[in-house]
ROTI-73960 format. One line per 3 residues: number of its first residue (from 1); their letters; for each residue x, y, z of C-alpha. Coordinates in steps of 0.25 Angstrom, whole numbers, m for minus. Layout:
// residues N
NUM> a> X:Y:Z  ...
This chain:
// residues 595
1> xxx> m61:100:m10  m52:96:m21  m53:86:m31
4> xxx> m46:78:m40  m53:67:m52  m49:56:m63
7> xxx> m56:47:m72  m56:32:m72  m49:22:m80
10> xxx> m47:9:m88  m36:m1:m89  m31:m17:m85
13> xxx> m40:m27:m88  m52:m20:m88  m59:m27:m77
16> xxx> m73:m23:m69  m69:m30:m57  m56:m34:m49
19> xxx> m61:m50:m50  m60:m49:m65  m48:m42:m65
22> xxx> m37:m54:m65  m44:m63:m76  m46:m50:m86
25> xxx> m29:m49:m82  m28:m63:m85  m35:m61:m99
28> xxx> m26:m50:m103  m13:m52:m97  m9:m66:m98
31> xxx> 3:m71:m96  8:m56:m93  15:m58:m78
34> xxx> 4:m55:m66  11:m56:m55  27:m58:m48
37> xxx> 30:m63:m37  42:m71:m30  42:m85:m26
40> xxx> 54:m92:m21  62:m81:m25  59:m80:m39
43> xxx> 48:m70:m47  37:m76:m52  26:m73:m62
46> xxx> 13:m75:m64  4:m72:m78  m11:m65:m78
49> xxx> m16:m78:m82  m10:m86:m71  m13:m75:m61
52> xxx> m29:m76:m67  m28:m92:m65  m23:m92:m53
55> xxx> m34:m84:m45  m45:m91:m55  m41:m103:m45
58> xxx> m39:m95:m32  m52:m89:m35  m63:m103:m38
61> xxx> m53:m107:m26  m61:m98:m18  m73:m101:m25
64> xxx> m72:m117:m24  m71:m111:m7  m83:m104:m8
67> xxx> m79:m89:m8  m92:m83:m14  m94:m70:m22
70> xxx> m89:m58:m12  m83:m67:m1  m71:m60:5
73> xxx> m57:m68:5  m47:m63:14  m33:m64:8
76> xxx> m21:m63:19  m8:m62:10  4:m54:7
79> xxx> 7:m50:m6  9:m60:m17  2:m66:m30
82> xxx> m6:m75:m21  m13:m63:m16  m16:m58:m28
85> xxx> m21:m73:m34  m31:m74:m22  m37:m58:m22
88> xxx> m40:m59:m37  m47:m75:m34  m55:m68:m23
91> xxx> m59:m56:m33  m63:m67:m45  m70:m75:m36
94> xxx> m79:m64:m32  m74:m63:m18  m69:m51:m9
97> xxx> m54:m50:m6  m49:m46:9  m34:m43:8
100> xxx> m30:m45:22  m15:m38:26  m5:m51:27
103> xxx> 0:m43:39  m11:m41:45  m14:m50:61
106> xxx> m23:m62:62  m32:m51:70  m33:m42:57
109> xxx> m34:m52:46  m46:m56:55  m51:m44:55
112> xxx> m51:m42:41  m55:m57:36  m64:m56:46
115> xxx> m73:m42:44  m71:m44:28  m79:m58:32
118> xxx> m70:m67:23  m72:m80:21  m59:m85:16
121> xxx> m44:m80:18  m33:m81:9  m19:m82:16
124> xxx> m6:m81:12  1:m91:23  1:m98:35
127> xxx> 4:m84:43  m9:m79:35  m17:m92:38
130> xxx> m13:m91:54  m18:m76:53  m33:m81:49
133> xxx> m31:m94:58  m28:m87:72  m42:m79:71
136> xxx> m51:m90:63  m61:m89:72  m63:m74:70
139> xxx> m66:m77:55  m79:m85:55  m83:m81:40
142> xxx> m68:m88:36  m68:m99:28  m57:m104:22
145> xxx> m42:m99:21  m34:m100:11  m19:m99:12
148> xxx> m10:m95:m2  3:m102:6  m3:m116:11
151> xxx> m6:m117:25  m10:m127:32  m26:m126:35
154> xxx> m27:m116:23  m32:m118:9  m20:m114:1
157> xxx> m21:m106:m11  m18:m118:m19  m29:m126:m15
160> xxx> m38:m117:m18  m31:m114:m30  m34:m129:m34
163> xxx> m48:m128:m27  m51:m117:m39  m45:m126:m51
166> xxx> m57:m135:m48  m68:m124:m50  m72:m117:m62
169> xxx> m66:m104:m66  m80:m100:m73  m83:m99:m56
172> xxx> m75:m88:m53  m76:m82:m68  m91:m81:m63
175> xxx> m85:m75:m50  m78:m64:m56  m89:m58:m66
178> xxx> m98:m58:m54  m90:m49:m45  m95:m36:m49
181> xxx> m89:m21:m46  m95:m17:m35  m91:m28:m28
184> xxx> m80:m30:m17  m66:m34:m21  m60:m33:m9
187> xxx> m60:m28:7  m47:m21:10  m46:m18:25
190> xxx> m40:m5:27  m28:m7:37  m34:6:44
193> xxx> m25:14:54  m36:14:63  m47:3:67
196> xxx> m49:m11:61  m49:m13:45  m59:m10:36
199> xxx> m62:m18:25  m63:m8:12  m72:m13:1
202> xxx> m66:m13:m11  m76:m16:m22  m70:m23:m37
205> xxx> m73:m10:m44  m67:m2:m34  m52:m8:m37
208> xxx> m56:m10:m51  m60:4:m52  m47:8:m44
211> xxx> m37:0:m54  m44:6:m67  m41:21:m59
214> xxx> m27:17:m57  m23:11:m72  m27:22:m79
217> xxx> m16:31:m70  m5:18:m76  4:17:m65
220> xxx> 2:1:m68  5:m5:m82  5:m18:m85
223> xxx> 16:m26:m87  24:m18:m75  27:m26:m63
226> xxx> 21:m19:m50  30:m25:m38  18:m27:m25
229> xxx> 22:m28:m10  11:m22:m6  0:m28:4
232> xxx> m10:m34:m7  m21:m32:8  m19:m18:4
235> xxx> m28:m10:m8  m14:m4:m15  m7:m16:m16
238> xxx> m22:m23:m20  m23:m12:m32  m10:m14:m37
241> xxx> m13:m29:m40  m26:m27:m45  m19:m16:m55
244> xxx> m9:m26:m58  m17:m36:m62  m27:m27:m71
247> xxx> m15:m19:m78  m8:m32:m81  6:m28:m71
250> xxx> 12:m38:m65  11:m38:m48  26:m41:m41
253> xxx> 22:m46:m29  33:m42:m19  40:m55:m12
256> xxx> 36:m53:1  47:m47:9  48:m34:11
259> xxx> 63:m34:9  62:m39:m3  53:m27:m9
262> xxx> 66:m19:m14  72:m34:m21  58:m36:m26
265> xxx> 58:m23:m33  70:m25:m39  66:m38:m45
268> xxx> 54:m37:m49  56:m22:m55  41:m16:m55
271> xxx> 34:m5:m62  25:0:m51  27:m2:m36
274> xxx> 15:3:m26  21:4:m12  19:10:2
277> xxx> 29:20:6  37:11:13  45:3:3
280> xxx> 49:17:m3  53:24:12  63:10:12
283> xxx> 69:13:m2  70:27:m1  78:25:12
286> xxx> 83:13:7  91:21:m3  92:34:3
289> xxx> 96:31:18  111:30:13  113:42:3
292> xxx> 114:55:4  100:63:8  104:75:0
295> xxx> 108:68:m11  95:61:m12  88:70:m9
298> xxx> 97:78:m22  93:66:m30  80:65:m28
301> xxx> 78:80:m32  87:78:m46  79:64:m49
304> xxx> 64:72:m46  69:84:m52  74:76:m66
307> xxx> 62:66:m66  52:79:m67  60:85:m77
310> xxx> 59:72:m85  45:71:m82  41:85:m87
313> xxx> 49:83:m99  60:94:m96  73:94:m99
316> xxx> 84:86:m90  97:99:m88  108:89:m91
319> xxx> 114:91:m78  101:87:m71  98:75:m79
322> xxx> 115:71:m76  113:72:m61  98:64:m62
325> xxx> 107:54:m70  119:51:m61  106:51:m49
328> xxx> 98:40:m56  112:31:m57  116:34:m44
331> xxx> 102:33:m37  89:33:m44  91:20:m51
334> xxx> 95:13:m38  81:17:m33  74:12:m45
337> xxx> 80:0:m45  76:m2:m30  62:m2:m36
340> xxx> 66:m10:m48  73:m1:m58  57:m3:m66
343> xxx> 48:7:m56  39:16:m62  30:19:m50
346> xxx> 27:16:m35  16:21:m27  16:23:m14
349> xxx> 4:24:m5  m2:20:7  7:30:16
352> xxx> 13:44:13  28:44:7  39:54:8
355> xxx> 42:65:m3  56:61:m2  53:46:m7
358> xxx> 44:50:m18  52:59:m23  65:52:m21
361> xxx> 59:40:m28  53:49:m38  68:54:m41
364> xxx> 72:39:m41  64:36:m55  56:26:m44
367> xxx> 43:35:m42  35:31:m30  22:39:m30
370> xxx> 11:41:m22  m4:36:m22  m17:36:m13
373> xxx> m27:27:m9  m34:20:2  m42:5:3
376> xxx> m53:14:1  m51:20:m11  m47:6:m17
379> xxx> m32:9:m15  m30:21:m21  m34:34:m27
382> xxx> m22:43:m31  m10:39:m37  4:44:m42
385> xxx> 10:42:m55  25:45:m60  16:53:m72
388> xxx> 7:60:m62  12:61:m49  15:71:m39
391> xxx> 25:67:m27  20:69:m12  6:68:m17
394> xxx> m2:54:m19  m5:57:m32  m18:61:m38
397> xxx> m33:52:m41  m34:39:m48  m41:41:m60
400> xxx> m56:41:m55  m54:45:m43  m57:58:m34
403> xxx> m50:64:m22  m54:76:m14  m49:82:m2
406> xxx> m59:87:8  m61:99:14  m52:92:28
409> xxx> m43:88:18  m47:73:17  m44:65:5
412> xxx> m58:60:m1  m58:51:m14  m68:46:m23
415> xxx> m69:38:m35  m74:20:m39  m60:15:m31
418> xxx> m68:19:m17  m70:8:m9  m85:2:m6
421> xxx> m84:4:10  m79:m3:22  m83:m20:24
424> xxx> m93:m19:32  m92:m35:39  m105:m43:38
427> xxx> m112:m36:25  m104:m36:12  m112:m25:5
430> xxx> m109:m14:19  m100:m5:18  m97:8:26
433> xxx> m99:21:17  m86:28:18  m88:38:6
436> xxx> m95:50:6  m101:55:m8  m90:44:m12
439> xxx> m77:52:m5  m70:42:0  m64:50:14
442> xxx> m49:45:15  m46:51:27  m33:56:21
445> xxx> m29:70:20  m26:75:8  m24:88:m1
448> xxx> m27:89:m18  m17:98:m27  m21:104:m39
451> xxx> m15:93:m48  m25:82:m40  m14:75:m32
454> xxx> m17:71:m18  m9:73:m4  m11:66:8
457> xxx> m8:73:20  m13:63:29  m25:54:36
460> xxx> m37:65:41  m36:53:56  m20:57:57
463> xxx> m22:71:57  m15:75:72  m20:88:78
466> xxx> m10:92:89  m14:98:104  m10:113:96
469> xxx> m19:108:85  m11:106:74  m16:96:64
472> xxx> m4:86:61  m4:76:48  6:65:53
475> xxx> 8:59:41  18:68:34  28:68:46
478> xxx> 27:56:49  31:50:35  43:60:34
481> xxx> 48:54:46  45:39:39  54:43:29
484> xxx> 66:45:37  75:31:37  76:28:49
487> xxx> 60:30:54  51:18:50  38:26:56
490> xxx> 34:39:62  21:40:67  16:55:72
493> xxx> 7:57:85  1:73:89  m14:73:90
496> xxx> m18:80:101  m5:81:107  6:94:106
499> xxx> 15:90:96  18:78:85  27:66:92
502> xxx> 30:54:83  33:39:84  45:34:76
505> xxx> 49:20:70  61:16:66  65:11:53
508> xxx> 70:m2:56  78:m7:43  84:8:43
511> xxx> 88:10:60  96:0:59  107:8:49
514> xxx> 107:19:60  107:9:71  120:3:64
517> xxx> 126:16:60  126:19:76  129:7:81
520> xxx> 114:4:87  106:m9:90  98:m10:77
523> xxx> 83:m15:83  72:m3:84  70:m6:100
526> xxx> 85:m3:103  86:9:91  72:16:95
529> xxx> 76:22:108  90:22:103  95:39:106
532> xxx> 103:40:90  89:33:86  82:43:93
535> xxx> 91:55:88  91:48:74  74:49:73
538> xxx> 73:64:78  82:67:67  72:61:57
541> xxx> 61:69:65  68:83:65  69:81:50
544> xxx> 57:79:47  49:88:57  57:100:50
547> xxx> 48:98:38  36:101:47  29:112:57
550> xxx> 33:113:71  19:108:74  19:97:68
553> xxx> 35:92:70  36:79:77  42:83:93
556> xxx> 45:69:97  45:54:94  48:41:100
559> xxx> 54:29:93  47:15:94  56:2:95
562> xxx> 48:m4:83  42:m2:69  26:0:67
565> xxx> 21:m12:62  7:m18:56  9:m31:67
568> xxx> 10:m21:78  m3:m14:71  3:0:69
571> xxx> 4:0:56  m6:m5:44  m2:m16:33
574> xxx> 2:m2:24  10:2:36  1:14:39
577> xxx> 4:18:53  m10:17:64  m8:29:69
580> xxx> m19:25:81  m13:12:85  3:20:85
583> xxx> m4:29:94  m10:19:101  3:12:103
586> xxx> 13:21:107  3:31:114  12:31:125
589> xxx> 25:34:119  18:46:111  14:52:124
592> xxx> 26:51:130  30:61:118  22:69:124
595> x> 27:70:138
């Protein structure tokens, strides 16, 4: 086995739980901006102090309800300040918060408002609210909800606000210094490819311990904006805020559309931008899809080659540093200023990500890097930084933490950001032991170079052995194709069968250029069966099955007439593809590959 260790860290506020994390803030940050966000079309601000005031009375709010020490509140919202007020009141107030995904159906938010046995739910809406109303009567611990837009029939968030200003603050002062280390601080349900979610316990120190490990690396400093559209449900986009807040950044919450994510950026002009792979494949093709692909592919060999020269402290040759120059006016600064013209950093995780993206950005002056993590692990465990990175690989451990790769080449990780267990419903203090020796087993397949940084190969369940017996990893292939412009999703299927098929997705803001360009009806159900359409993706497929083995080249494909989507249940909230639900669903079209 091989190994890779760090040692812990110290910074931000210098608290021992998350619940006296925003008051310690408050104390040494002031007036010093918080939070950004739009309303009516206008950036706002708001200070440490006001952020601290404000969940004080969500907080005795709850209190004055009768939330007591380690009660669970469900919190149905998209991404905004208000999110954040009402996590942190939750946390000082001594209860348990359960982020529930905003897209998620009535059916799931029961599910998870209901096994995390919740007694109040904090929604964002009306749409919210009707969610929790259409399966009331599923939810017989459920006492109250509480809805941050008014609705009628809910508590608003203003009421309770006002509900709080009548109690005493030396309550929930109280509150706050009894809520001890080990104790929960949140439940995050795992969006899971497979089964029913399972609620993760995730104790104070757990994300306590996880945000020391990850300021000492720096890629936070206070005072730099960090721009947020990331589900707040979801542990990465939960550790970011709870970073911000300790270092003293300020958290730009995006505003709210996804089309507005590039104007947001530009606006708002951030330091640090954590990300899915996603919004980086729409920039990348965004500005690529009508240039040259030589030439940037020539650009972005000039702009790595010069950045590593710079890097290592060698000397530019004057030709080199000319042509880098007349690249950087012509593109690279156009990119940057996509993200802002201020980026140091973004991170990518959650799903793999081309080599050509990173290095194209990387070439940019707009490094997006990889990290790695699951709920688990308290988000993550390895990280990239523009000082100590390797591209293509997901960095190496957060200081504190161990990786090994076993012996079937499964990723195994240890250290204080490792989670408590799975919710067990019925007994708080009963979790499932999932650790052995304290390993976490990640079911990810990885390898360790000598320098400690890890690669994923792929997930141990996804592993397809062929009717020849070949053992296939789909991920690799299947992003490659992701990465062509007009290919939304590619999702493999071999096991047990004589030879890799796929199923593709069209793009549906990019088909519509080609569908223009030949004179086409632009909707995916005319275009998918459509014969250029046809002969358009088997190009894409030629070019990327030539990188690979005969055996493990992709012989056929059929188109479907829609996108994978989360309401259709084949995807996750972070747009992971279920494998078992795809196969499921077009179990008929893959055998008709096969005919």
């Amino acid at each position: 086995m091989q190994e890779t260790t760090a040692g812990p860290a110290q910074r931000g506020t210098g608290s021992v739980t998350i619940a006296d994390i925003v008051n310690l803030a408050a104390e040494r940050y002031g007036e010093r901006p918080a939070a950004r966000f739009k309303r009516d079309d206008e950036w706002r601000e708001v200070s440490y102090a006001e952020l601290a005031s404000t969940v004080s009375e969500i907080a005795r709010g709850l209190v004055d309800l009768g939330l007591a020490q380690g009660d669970r509140v469900a919190l149905l919202c998209t991404t905004r300040v208000e999110w954040t007020y009402a996590d942190l009141a939750i946390t000082t107030a001594g209860g348990v918060v359960v982020p529930v995904y905003p897209t998620n159906s009535a059916d799931e938010c029961a599910w998870v408002v209901g096994n995390s046995e919740s007694r109040f739910v904090i929604c964002e809406d009306a749409a919210q609210v009707a969610k929790i109303d259409a399966v009331r009567g599923e939810l017989p611990l459920l006492e109250a909800v509480i809805a941050i837009e008014p609705v009628e029939g809910a508590l608003s968030l203003d009421e309770l606000r006002e509900r709080g200003r009548g109690r005493d603050a030396a309550e929930v002062a109280a509150r706050t210094a009894a809520v001890k280390p080990a104790d929960p601080y949140t439940i995050i349900y795992t969006s899971g490819t497979t089964g029913p979610p399972k609620g993760c316990v995730l104790t104070q120190d757990n994300y306590r311990q996880v945000t020391r490990m990850c300021e000492e690396i720096g890629v936070i400093e206070a005072g730099e904006p960090v721009y947020l559209y990331l589900p707040l449900a979801h542990s990465y986009a939960l550790l970011i805020q709870l970073l911000c807040v300790d270092l003293g950044a300020p958290l730009v919450y995006w505003s709210g559309d996804p089309q507005q994510i590039v104007p947001d950026l530009m606006a708002t002009k951030p330091a640090y931008l954590p990300s899915v792979p996603r919004i980086f494949e729409k920039i990348y093709t965004l500005v690529t899809s009508n240039n040259d692909p030589e030439k940037i592919k020539a650009a972005t060999q000039l702009g790595l080659t010069v950045r590593r020269m710079r890097e290592a402290g060698q000397e530019v040759p004057a030709p080199l540093a000319a042509a880098f120059e007349k690249a950087d006016a012509e593109l690279f600064a156009n990119v940057r200023n996509i993200f802002g013209g201020n980026l140091k950093q973004a991170t990518s995780g959650a799903a793999p990500i081309s080599m050509d993206i990173l290095e194209f950005f990387y070439a940019c002056g707009a490094p997006v890097l990889e990290g790695y993590g699951m709920t688990e692990t308290s988000t993550v465990s390895t990280t990239s930084t523009v000082a100590d990175h390797r591209l293509g690989t997901v960095g190496r451990a957060i200081p504190g933490c161990e990786i090994k790769i076993a012996d079937d080449g499964e990723v195994l990780i240890r250290g204080p950001h490792i989670f408590r267990g799975y919710y067990g419903a019925g007994d708080t203090a009963s979790f499932g032991a999932v650790t052995e020796d304290g390993w976490l087993h990640t079911g990810d397949l990885g390898s360790l170079d000598a320098d400690g940084y890890l690669t994923i190969t792929g997930r141990k369940k996804d592993i397809m052995i062929t009717a020849g017996g070949k053992n296939l990893t789909p991920a690799n292939l299947e992003n490659d194709l992701k990465n062509s412009r007009w290919i939304s999703q590619a999702v493999m299927h071999a096991d047990r069968r004589p030879y890799p098929v796929a199923l593709i997705t069209l793009d549906p803001e990019e088909i519509v250029h080609f569908a223009r360009q030949h004179e086409l009806p632009e909707d995916l159900p005319s275009l998918h069966a459509d014969p250029k359409v046809i002969e358009l993706i088997q190009g894409e497929l030629d070019r990327v099955n030539a990188n690979y083995a005969r055996v493990e080249q992709i012989k056929r494909f059929f188109i479907l007439d829609h996108d994978l989507s989360q309401e259709t249940g084949e995807l996750t909230p972070t747009l992971k593809v279920k494998r078992n639900v795809v196969n499921e669903l077009y179990a008929e079209r893959f055998e008709s590959l096969y005919s």
